[in-house]
N, C-alpha and C positions, 0 to 999 in steps of 0.2 A: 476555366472549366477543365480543361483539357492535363494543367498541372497538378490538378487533385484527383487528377483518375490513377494515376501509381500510387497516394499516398490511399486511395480507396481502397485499392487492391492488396495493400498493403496491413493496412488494417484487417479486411477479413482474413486474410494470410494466416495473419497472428493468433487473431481468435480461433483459428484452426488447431494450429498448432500447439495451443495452449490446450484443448481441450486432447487432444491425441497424446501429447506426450507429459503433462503436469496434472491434468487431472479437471482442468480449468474449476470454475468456482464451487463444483462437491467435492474437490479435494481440499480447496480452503475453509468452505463452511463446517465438513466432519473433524476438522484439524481443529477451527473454533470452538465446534460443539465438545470437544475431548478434554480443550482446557476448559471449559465454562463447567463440565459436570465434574470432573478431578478436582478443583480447587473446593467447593464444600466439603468435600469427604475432609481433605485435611484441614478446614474449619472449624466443622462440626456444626449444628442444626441451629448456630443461633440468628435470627434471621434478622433482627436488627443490625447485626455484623455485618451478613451479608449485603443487607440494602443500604449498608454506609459505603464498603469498598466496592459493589459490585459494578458502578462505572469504570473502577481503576483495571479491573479484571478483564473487563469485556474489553479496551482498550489496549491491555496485555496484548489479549486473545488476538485481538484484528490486528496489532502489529505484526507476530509471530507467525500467523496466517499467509501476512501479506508477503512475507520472504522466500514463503517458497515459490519456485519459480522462477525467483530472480535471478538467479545464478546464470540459468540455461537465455535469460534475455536475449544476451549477445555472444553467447557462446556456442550455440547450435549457429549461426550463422556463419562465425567464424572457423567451426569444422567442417561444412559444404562449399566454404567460398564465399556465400551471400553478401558476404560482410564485404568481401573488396569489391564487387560490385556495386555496393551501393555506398561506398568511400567515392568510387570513379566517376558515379551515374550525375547527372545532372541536376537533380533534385539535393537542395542541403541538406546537410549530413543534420542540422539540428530538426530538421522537421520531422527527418527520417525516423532520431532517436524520440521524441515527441511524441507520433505516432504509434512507435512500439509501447510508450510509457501508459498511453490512455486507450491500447486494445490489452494488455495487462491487467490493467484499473480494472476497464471492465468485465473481465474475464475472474478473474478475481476478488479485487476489491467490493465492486458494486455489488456480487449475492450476500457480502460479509455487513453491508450496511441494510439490507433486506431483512437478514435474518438475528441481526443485534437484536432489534425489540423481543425476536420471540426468545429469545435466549434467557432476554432480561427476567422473562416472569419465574428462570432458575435460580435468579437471587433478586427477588423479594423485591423488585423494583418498582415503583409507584409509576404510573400513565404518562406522568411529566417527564420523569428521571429516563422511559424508553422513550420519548420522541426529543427529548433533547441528545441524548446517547445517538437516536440516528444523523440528527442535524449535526453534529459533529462528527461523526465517521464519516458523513458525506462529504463534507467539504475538507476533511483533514486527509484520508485514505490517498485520495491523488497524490500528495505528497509528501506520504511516505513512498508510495511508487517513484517520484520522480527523484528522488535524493535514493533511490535503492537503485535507480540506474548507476548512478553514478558509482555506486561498486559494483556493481556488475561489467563495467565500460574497464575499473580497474583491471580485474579480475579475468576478462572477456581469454587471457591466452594461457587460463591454470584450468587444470583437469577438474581438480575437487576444490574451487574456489570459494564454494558456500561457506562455510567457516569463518575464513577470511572477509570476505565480502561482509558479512552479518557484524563482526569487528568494527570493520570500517566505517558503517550507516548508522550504529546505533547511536554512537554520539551525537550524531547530528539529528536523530528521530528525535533526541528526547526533550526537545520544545517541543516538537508537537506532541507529544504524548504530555506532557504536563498540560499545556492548553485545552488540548482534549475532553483529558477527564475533569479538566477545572469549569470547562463548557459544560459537560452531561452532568456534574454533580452538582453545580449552579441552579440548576432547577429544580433543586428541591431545598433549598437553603435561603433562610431569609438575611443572610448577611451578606452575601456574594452574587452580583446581578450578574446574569448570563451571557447580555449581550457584550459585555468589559472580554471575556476571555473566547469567546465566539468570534470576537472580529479582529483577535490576534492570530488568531488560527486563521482566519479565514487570510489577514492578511501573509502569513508564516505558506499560507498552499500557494499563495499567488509569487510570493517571491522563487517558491521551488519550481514553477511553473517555467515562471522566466527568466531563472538561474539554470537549473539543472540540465538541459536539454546542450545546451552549448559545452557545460562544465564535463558530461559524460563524449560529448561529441568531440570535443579536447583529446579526451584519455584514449577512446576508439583509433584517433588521428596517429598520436602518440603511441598504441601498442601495437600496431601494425607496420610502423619503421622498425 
């Protein structure tokens, strides 16, 4: 009890300071909403179009969402100090990074799986295709957080590392984003069963779950010598 009251504190920390200095989750939701209404315009009104690619979009959308912020993960710490402190402190440094991964998630990621369904009915989405589209940003959105540490942990001692960092993750996002949109389009398709590409993703989050956290906690170890 007593060892999960830093990582308590730590967390609300977070969700603080995401909302003070990124914008916390209306700044990823109007980033969402900006791609979701711009891509029809360069369409155009046909809505069977849009209800064939509008999983791939929305999917885009909550990736592109999900980056901002990452940059500042571990790099506002590391301009105050925080960061050698909690290298020194007693508490491991992966639970440390963990912790920041899933007050992130939720700061971010969680209003972007809220607000997918109502997104959905901007392109043409049937009932199914928006609650399979949420079941899949649920369980995928964590990790893209937790593989977007891992450039950010790069990146933690460059000024304007966003760029960079964004480089770095995408290749490794783009299972889950294939998985993804192969989950929320699955549901509307009678050739393609949902649960096949749902439980790759599901297992694609659990491996970054239990990868990522040490792999970022490496490079933090590594860019502070």
């Amino acid at each position: 009890m007593t060892a999960s009251r830093p990582l308590r504190a730590l967390f609300l920390r977070e969700i603080r300071v995401a909302r003070r200095i990124g914008g916390g989750g209306a700044m990823g939701v109007m980033f969402f909403l900006a791609l979701v209404t711009i891509v029809p315009f360069a369409i155009g009104p046909d809505l069977n179009l849009l209800s064939r690619i509008g999983p791939a979009i929305l999917w885009i959308a909550a990736l592109l969402a999900t980056l901002l912020g990452l940059d500042r993960l571990f790099q506002a710490d590391h301009e105050d100090g925080s960061l050698d402190l909690m290298l020194g402190a007693d508490t491991p440094l992966e639970l440390v990074v963990l912790v920041k991964c899933l007050a992130h998630w939720t700061a971010t990621g969680l209003p972007l799986v809220v607000a997918a369904p109502l997104f959905g009915f901007m392109l043409a989405q049937e009932p199914e295709a928006m609650a399979a589209l949420a079941a899949s940003l649920l369980v995928g959105t964590p990790a893209l957080a937790m593989i977007g540490a891992i450039g950010a942990a790069l990146t933690v001692t460059l000024r304007r590392g966003g760029l960079l960092m964004a480089i770095l993750i995408l290749p490794l996002a783009i299972p889950i984003l294939i998985f993804g949109v192969s989950a929320a389009s699955a549901a509307t398709s009678a050739t393609t069963p949902f649960v096949t590409p749902f439980l790759i993703l599901c297992a694609l989050s659990l491996a970054a779950l239990a990868l990522a956290p040490f792999a970022a906690a490496a490079a933090l170890r590594h860019m502070s010598e």
